[in-house]
C-alpha positions in Angstrom: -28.6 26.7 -66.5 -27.2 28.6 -64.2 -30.3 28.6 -61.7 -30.3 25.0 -61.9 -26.0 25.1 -61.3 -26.9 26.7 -57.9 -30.0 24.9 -56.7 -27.3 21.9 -57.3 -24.9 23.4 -55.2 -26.9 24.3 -52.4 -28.0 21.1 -52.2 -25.0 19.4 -51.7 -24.2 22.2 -49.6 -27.0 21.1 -47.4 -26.5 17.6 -47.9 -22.4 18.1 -46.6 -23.6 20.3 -43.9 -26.0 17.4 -42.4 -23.0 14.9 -42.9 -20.5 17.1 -40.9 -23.0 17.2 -37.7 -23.8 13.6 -38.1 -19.9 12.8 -37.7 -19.6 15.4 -34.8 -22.6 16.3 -33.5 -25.2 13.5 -33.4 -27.7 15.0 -30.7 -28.3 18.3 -32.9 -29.7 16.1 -35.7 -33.2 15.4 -34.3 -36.3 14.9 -35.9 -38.9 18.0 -35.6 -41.3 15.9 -33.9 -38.4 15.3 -30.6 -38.5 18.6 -29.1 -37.3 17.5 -25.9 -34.0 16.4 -27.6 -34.2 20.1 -29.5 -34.2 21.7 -26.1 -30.8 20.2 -25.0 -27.8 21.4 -27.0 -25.6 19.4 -24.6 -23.3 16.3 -26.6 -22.8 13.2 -25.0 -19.1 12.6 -25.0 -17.7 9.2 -26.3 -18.2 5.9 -24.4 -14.9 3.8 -24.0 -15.0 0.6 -26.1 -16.4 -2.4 -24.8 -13.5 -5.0 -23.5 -12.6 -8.0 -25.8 -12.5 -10.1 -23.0 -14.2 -10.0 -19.1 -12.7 -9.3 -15.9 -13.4 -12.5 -13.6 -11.2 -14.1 -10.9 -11.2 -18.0 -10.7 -13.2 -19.8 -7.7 -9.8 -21.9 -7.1 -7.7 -18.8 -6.4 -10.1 -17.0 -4.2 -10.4 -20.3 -2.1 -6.2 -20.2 -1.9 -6.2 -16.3 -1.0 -8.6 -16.7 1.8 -6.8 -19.9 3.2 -3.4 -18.1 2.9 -4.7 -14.8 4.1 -6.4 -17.0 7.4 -2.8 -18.4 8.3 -1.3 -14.9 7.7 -3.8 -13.2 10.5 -3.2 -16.2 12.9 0.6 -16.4 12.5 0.7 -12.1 12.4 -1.3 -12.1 15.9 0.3 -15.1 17.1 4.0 -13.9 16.6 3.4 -9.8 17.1 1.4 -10.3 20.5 4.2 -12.8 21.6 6.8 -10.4 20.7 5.1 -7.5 22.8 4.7 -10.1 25.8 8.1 -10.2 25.8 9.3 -7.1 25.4 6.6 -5.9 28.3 7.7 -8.8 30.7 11.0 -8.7 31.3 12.7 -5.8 31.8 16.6 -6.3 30.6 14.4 -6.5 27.2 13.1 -2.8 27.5 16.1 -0.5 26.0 15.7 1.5 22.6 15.9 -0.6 19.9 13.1 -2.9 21.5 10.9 -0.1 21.8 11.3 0.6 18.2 10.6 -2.8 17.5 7.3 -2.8 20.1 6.4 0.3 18.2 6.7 -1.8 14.9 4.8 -4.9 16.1 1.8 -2.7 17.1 1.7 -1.2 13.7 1.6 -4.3 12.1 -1.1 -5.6 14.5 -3.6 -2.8 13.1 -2.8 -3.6 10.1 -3.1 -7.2 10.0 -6.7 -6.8 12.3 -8.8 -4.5 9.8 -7.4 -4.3 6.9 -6.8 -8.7 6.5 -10.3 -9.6 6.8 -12.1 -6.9 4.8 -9.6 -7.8 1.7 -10.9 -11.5 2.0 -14.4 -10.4 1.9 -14.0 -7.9 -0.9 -12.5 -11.0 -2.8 -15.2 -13.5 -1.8 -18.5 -11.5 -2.3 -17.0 -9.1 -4.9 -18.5 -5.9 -3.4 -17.4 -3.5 -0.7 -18.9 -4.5 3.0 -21.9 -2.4 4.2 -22.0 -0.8 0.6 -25.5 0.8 0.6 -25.1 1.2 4.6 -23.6 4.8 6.1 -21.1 2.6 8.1 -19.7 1.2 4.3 -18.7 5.2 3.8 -16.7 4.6 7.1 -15.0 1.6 6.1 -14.0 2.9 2.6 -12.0 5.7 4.0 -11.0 3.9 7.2 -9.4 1.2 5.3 -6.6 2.9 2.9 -6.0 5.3 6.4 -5.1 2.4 8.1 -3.1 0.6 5.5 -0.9 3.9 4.8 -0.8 4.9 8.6 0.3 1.2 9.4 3.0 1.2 6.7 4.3 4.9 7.6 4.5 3.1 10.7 6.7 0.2 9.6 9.1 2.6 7.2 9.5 5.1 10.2 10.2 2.5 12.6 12.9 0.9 10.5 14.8 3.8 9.4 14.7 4.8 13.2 16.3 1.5 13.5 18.8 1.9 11.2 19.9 5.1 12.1 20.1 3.6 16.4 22.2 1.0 15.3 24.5 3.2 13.7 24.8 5.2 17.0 25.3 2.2 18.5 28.3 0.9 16.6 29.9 4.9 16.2 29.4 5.6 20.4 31.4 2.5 21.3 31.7 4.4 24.5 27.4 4.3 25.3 26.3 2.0 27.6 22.8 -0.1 26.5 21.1 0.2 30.0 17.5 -1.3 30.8 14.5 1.2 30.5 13.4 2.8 27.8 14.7 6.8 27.2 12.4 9.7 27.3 13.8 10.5 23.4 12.8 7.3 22.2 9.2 7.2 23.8 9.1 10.8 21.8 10.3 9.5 18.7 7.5 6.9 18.7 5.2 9.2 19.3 6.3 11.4 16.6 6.4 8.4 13.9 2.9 7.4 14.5 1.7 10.9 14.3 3.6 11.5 11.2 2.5 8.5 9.6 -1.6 9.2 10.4 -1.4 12.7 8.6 0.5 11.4 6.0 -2.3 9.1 5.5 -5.1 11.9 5.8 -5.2 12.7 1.9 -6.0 8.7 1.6 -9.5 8.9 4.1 -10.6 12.2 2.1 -10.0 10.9 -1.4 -11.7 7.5 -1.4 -15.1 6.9 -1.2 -18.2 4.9 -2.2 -19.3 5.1 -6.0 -22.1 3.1 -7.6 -20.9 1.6 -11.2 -23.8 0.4 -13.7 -22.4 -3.0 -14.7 -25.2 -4.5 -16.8 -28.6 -3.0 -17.7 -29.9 -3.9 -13.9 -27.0 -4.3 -11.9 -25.3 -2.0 -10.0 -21.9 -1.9 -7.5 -20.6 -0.3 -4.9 -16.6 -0.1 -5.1 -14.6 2.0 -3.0 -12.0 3.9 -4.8 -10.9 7.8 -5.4 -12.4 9.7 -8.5 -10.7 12.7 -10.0 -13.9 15.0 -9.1 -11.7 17.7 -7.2 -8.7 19.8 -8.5 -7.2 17.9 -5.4 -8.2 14.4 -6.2 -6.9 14.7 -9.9 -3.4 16.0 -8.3 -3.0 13.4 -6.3 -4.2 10.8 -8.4 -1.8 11.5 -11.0 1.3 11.1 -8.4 -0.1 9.2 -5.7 1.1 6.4 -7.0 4.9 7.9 -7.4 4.8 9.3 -4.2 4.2 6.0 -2.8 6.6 4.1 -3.9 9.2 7.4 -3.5 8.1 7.7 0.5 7.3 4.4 1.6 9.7 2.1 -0.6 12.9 3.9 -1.9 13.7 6.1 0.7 13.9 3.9 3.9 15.5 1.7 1.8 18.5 4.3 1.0 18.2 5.3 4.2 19.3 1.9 5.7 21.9 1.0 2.6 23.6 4.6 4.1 23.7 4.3 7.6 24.5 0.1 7.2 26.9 1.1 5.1 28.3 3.4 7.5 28.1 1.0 10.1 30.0 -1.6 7.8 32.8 0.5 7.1 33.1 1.3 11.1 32.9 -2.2 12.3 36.1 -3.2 10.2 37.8 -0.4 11.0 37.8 -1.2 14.5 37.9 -5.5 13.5 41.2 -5.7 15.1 43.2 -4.2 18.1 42.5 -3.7 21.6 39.0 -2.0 21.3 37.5 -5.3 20.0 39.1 -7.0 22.8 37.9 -4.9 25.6 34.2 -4.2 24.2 34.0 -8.1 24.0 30.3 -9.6 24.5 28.9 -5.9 24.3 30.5 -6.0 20.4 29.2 -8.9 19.8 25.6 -8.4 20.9 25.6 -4.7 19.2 26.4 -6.7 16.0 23.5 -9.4 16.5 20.7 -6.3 17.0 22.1 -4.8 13.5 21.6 -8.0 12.0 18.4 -8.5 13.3 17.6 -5.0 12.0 19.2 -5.8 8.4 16.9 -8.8 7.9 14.2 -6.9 8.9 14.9 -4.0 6.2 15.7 -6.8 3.7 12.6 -8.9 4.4 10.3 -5.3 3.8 12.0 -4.7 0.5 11.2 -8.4 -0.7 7.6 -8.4 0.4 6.5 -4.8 -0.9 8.6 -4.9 -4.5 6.1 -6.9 -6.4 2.8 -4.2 -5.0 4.7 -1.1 -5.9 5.9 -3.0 -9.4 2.0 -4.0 -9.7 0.8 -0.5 -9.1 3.5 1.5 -11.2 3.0 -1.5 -14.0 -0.9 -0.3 -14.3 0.0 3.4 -14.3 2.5 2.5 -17.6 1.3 -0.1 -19.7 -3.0 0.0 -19.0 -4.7 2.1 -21.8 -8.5 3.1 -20.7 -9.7 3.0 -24.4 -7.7 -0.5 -25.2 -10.3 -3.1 -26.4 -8.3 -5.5 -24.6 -7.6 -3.3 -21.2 -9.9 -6.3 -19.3 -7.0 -9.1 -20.2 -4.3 -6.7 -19.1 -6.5 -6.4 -16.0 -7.7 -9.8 -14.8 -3.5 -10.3 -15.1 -3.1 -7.2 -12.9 -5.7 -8.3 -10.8 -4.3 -11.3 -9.7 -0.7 -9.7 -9.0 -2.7 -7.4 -7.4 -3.9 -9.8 -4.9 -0.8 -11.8 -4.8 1.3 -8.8 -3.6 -1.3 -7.4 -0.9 -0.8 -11.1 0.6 3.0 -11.0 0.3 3.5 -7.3 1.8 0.8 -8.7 4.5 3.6 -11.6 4.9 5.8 -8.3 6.2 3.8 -7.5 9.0 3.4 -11.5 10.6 7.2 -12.5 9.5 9.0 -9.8 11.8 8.2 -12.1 15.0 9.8 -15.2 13.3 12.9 -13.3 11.6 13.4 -12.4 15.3 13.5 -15.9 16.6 15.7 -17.1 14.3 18.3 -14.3 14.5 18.2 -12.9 18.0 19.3 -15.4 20.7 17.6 -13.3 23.7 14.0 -13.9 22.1 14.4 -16.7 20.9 15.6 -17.9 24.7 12.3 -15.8 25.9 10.4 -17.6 23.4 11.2 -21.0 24.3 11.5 -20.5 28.1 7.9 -18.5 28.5 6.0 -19.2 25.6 6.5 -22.6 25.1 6.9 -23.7 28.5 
């Protein structure tokens, strides 16, 4: 009996022991006869679950992106090139705060030139341009390099603004002569270099990976993979940074230094300074209002891309069964918010027209005529 009591326990001994690796270990459990699969100790780990739903974007709203994005590179080049005509052509329009504005219309020039037409094709074909070429590699880091540098560029620019207008309303004593200053030429100089090496880490983290989308289909999307101690760093705040660097903080800066500027106009509202400054008061006040619209327009078009972004990093669970539905959604914003923060860098031009009298006078009398 008691023989038979232990051959009964080591067998279901055995029989749990087998179970256990089957839950935990399937690849150890091989049949004699596989001694390939013997020879590799090595588990595969888990495969995400497959989505409840696709990801696909409808024909209709491709057709309206491209359309839109088409009338936002003509109207961009249209109105940025105009504005640097005439800043370049007449020369009572060359001072500081012009500059600062040439710098800005450049910037949004590069962006609107490579990164608009790549985003149309990437929507239209589905795949990365040049994907199994070497010049695809070049693209997929050029483009996020130019996107950051060119909004580094526009943040810079208008918290440079802000702060000149502020000097401009405190120094009531400072004369706006023609001519651009040495200082300012160095300031620009010193934005745009800022703003390429703070898009550096953007050029060495993406690149070209092939995906396996079906059992013979393959793509090429360009994106950055956490396969660096480096990459997984930044990936985990890059998104945080962004919106810290490139959204909140020129947007504090101007709310300070308007505020500032606010509180020193009224203070000098009445009395015989407002009398004697006259037309130079009034035209001081018409650049800061030009320069407020601007600061107000970049917050409107870049909230609903940073909201996007930060909404994916919160809510999206990899291992959801239904992480494709939450994606085609995010897609679309996605999409919709690149074309709106795009809107920032062609609508500058015509905020300008409608709030400055000098370009819009320069507008009608050169361009138009």
């Amino acid at each position: 009996k008691r023989s038979k009591v232990l051959m009964l326990c080591l067998i279901v001994s055995v029989k749990l022991t087998q179970i256990c690796f089957s839950l935990f270990s399937p690849d150890c459990l091989q049949s004699p006869s596989s001694n390939n699969s013997s020879q590799n100790p090595k588990t595969k780990p888990p495969g995400r679950p497959k989505c409840t739903h696709e990801m696909s974007i409808r024909a209709i709203f491709k057709y309206i992106n491209t359309a839109f994005s088409f009338l936002i590179f003509a109207v961009g080049i249209i109105g940025n090139v105009t504005l640097l005509r005439i800043i370049c052509q007449h020369k009572n329009m060359r001072n500081r705060p012009n500059a600062l504005i040439a710098s800005l219309a450049m910037g949004d020039i590069l962006y609107i030139v490579i990164d608009g037409p790549i985003n149309v094709y990437k929507l239209l074909a589905m795949e990365f341009p040049f994907a199994d070429q070497p010049f695809g590699q070049f693209l997929c880091k050029l483009l996020p390099f130019i996107q950051k540098t060119s909004v580094g560029i526009t943040v810079l620019n208008l918290i440079a603004l802000s702060v000149d207008r502020y000097r401009a309303v405190v120094s009531w004593s400072r004369i706006q002569s023609n001519g651009i200053p040495m200082e300012t030429v160095v300031q620009i100089v010193m934005i745009w270099m800022l703003s390429a090496l703070l898009a550096v880490p953007e050029a060495i983290g993406f690149n070209l990976h092939r995906f396996n989308i079906a059992s013979n289909v393959t793509i090429s999307t360009c994106l950055v993979r956490p396969e660096t101690s480096f990459l997984k760093f930044y990936i985990k705040f890059k998104d945080w940074w962004i919106f810290g660097f490139y959204f909140c903080i020129p947007l504090t800066c101007s709310a300070i230094f308007y505020g500032l500027m606010t509180h020193e106009l009224l203070r000098h509202e009445k009395g015989d300074l407002k009398r004697s400054l006259g037309e130079q008061l009034k035209q001081r006040r018409e650049v800061a209002k030009s320069v407020f619209c601007l600061v107000v327009i970049f917050a409107l078009c870049w909230l609903p891309l940073h909201f996007s972004r930060l909404l994916k990093l919160m809510v999206y669970d990899p291992n959801d069964p239904g992480r494709c539905e939450l994606l085609n959604i995010l897609l679309v914003l996605d999409y919709f918010s690149i074309n709106l923060a795009t809107i920032n860098s062609c609508i500058n031009p015509i905020i300008l027209f409608f709030v400055s009298r000098k370009y819009r006078h320069y507008f009608m009398q050169d361009t138009l005529c």
